[in-house]
FIGU-138209 format. One record per residue (C-alpha): x, y, z. Coordinates in steps of 0.5 Angstrom, whole numbers, padded with zeros to 4 digits, always signed. Each point is the difference from the previous one (the first is absolute). Layout:
FIGU-138209
XYZ...
***
This chain:
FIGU-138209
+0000+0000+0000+0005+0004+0001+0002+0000-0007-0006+0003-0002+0002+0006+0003+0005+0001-0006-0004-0005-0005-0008+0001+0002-0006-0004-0002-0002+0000-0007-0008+0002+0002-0005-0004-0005-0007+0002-0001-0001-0004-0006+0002-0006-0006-0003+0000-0007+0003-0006-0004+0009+0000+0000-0001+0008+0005+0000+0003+0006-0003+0006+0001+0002+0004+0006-0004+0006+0004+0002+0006-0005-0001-0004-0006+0007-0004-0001+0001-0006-0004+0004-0005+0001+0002-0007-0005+0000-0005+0005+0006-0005-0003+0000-0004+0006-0008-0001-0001+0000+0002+0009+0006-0005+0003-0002-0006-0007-0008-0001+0002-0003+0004-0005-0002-0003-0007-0005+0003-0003+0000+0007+0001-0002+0003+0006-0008+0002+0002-0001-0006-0007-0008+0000-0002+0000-0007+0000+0003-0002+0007-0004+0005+0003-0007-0003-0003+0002-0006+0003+0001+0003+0006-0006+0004+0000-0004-0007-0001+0003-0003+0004-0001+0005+0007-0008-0001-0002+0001-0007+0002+0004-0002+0005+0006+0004+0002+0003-0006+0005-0001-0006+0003+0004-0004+0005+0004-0005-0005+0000-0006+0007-0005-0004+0000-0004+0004-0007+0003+0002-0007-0004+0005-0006+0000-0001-0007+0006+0005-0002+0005-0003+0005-0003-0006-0004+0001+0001-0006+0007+0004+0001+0002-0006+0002-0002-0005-0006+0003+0006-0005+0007+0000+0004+0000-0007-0001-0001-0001-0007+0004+0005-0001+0005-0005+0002-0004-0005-0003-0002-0003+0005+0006-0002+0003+0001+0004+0005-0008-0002+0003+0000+0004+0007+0000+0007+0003+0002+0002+0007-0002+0008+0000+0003+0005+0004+0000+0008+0000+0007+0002-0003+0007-0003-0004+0003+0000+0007-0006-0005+0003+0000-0004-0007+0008-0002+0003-0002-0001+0006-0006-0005-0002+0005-0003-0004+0006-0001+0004-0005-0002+0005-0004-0005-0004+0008-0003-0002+0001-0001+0007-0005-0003+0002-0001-0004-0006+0007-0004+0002-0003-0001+0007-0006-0003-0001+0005-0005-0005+0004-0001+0007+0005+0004-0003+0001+0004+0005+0007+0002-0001-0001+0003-0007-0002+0007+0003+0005+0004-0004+0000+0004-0006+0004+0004-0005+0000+0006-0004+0004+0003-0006+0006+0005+0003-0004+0007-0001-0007-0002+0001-0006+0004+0003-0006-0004+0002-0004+0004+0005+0001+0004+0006-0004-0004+0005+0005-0004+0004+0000-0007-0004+0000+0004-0007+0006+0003+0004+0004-0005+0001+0000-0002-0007+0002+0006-0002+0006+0002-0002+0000+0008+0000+0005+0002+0006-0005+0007+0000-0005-0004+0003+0003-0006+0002+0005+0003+0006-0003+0003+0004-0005-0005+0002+0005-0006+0000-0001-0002+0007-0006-0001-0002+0000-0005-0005+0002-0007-0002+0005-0001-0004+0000-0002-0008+0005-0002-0005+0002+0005-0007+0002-0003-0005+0003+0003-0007-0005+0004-0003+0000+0000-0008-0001+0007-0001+0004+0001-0007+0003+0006+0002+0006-0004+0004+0001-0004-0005+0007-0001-0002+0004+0004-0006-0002-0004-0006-0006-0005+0004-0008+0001-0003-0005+0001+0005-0002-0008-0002+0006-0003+0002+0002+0004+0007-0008-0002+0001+0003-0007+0000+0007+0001+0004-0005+0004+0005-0005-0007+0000+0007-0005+0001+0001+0004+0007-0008-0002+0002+0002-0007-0002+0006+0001+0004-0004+0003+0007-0005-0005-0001+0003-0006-0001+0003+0002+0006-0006+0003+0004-0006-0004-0003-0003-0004+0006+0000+0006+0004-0004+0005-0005-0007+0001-0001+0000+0003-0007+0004+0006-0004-0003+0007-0001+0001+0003-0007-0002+0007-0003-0001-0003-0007+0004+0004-0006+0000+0006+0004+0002+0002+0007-0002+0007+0002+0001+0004+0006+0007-0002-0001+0001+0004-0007-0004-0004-0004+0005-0006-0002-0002-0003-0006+0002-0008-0001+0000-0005-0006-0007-0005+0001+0006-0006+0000+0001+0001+0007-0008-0001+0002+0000-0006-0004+0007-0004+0003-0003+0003+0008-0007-0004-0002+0004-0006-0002+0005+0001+0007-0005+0002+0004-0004-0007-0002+0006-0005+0000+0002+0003+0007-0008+0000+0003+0000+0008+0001-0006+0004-0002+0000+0005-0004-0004+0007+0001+0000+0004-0005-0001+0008+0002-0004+0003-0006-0002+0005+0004+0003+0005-0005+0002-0004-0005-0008-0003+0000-0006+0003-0005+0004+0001-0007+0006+0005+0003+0005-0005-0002-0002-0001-0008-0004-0006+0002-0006-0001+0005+0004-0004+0005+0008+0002-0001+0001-0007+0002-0003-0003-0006+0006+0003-0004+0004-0006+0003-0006-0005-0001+0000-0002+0007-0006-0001+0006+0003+0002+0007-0004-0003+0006-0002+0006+0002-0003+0007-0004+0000+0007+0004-0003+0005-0003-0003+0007+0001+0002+0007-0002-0002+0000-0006-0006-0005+0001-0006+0006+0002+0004+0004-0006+0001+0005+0006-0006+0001+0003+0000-0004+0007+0003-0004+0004+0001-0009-0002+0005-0005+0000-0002-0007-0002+0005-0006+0000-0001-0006-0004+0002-0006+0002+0000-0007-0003-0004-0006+0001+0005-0003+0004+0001+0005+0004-0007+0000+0002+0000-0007+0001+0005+0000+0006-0005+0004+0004-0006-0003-0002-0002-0002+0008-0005-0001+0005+0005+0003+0004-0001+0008+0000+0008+0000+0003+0002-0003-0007-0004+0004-0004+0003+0007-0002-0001+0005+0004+0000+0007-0001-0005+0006-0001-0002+0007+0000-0006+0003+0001-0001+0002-0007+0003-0005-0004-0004-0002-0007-0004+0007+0001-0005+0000-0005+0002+0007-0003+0008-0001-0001-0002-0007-0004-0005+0004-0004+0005+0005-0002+0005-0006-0002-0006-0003-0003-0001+0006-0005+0008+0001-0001+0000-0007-0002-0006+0001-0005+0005+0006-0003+0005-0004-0001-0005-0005-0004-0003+0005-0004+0006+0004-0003+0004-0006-0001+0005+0005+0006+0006-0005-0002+0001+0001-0008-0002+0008+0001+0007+0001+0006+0004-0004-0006-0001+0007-0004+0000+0004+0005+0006-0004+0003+0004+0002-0008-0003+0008+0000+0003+0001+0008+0006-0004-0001+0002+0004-0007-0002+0006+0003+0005+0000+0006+0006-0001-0006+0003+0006+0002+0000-0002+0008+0003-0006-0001+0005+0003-0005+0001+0006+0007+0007+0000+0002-0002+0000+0006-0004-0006+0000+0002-0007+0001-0004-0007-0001-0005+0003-0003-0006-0006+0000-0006-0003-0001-0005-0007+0002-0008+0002-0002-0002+0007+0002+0005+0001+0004+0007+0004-0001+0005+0002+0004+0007+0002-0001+0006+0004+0005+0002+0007+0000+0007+0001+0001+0000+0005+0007+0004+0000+0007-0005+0004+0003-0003-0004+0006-0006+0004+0000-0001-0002-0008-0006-0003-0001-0004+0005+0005+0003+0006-0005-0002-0004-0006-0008-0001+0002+0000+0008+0002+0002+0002-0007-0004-0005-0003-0007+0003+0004+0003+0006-0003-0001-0003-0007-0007-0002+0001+0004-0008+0001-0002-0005+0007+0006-0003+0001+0004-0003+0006+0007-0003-0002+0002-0006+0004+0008+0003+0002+0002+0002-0007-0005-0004-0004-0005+0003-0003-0006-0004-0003-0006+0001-0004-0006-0004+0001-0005+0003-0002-0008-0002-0001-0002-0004-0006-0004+0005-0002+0007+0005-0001-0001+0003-0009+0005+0002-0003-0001+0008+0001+0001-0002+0007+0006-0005-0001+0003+0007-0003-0001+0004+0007+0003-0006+0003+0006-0001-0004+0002+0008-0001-0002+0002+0007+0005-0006+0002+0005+0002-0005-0001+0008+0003+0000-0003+0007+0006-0004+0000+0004+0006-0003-0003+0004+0006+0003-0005+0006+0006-0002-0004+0003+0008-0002
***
């Protein structure tokens, strides 16, 4: 709060598809669709009928012991969409809950199998997955992670593929395979005490958007089998088309054991989280014992309003073919950012779906706060992480708003580099 006296609040009266508006009538591209959630374009007219409908129904209703027709449905569309091999939904309120629920239900599924000693779990160097303490403890973002230590149980990091510590001469697919060779090393020696491995399929985000080869994902499914360790996918992020395909982990061709999803999955209108499991994950608490069944709940989960939004977000992805038209727009942005990647100041410039990032050269310590406070005065939401700045914008972004963003971004970098 304190910084605030120096980089004050951003008042937002209002939002109309890729803008925020503020009190005096500013505008604002939001290029990072408010921290990756928003799809579809803020105050979207075809979310907020559903919406509209759905308050006229049934705003909530306690999901133990009774269900309502959007959560049902949310869940049979989820799971076609992993035509069906992901067949069960857990629900929470947040990506952090959608960790927790997972890592827990992993726990857990090792014990009610009498595996007792497989309560461990391992993440890629650099990771994030949440702020509560279990996400917390998966992650791997010293910002976060140190100051609560005390308080969590350990994990263990392997190498993570992000292409950008590849070696001189080495492609992003075979520095993903020499990364795969130390999980097979860590496993091979851990793989009874260990519960399941978390992963941030293609892209790991709060870490400066490391980007890797999908060869890693398929060699982590075929370990992950051999040593009987759960993979949990964590498409909080990546989820919802933003990696270039539905899922990211259907680059790679694989299925993991457990899916966690939110941000993206109300297009940014409410809160949810949905993990989805298989049907063997579900078979191990299938029980007359309440004990050995999972446990875990908040007062809202499966609110009727969250799922309805998630519903409509789903039936814009079906009717406007969402993936096929990103791949164009994926082109014009990309073309359009030629001259960024070719700044000589920028290094590493990348990009995996609707997502782009890249590094500026600056050794200044307070870059990133410079950087967005420049970008606000060029009508530009955007918040770098360190010295990456990233864009990844709301699907609907058109081509005159894909100009301001790449020359309000070329007038910014010059700005906070001079």
């Amino acid at each position: 709060m304190k910084q605030h006296e120096m980089l004050p609040l951003l008042p937002i009266a209002r939002g109309s598809g890729a803008w925020l508006y503020d009190f005096e009538g500013r505008r604002y591209l939001d290029a990072i669709s408010s921290w990756w959630v928003n799809l579809f374009g803020h105050a979207n007219p075809r979310i907020n009928a559903a919406l509209h409908e759905q308050i006229e129904t049934l705003e909530h209703v306690i999901l133990a012991g009774c269900t309502h027709a959007p959560v049902v449905e949310l869940s049979e569309r989820l799971s076609a969409l992993t035509a069906g091999k992901l067949g069960h939904c857990f629900y929470g309120s947040d990506g952090a809950s959608a960790v927790e629920i997972a890592l827990k239900m992993s726990f857990h599924y090792w014990r009610n199998n009498g595996r007792h000693e497989k309560s461990g779990f391992v993440s890629l160097a650099g990771s994030y997955h949440g702020e509560t303490l279990g996400a917390l403890s998966v992650t791997d973002v010293a910002l976060f992670k140190d100051t609560y230590a005390a308080l969590l149980r350990q994990s263990a990091q392997v190498a993570s593929p992000d292409w950008r510590l590849a070696g001189a001469g080495e492609t992003p697919r075979e520095f993903a395979i020499r990364c795969a060779r130390a999980l097979e090393a860590h496993l091979e020696q851990h793989h009874d005490k260990t519960a399941a491995l978390i992963v941030e399929p293609l892209i790991q985000g709060a870490t400066g958007m490391a980007m890797y080869d999908a060869e890693y994902l398929r060699r982590a499914r075929a370990l992950c089998d051999r040593y009987e360790v759960h993979l949990i996918a964590d498409e909080i992020m990546t989820g919802f088309g933003r990696s270039g395909t539905f899922f990211a982990h259907e680059q790679a061709a694989i299925v993991p054991d457990f899916l966690c999803l939110s941000k993206g999955i109300t297009g940014g209108y409410l809160p949810l989280a949905a993990v989805l499991a298989s049907d063997t994950i579900y078979q191990a608490f299938y029980d007359d014992a309440t004990a050995r069944g999972f446990l875990h709940s908040h007062s809202y989960t499966g609110n009727a309003l969250a799922c309805r939004a998630a519903l409509a977000t789903l039936d814009i992805f079906a009717a406007d073919d969402v993936i096929a038209a990103n791949r164009a727009k994926r082109a014009a942005l990309t073309l359009a950012a030629a001259p960024i990647a070719a700044h000589p100041r920028v290094r590493n410039f990348r990009n995996t779906g609707m997502i782009w990032a890249f590094e500026i050269d600056s050794d200044d310590d307070r870059f990133a706060r410079r950087f967005h406070q420049a970008a606000l005065g060029r009508g530009l939401l955007l918040r770098p992480i360190g010295n990456t700045v990233y864009f990844m914008p709301p699907y609907i972004i058109d081509d005159e708003q894909i100009e301001w963003l790449i020359a309000g971004t070329l007038a910014t970098i010059a700005e906070s580099t001079a």
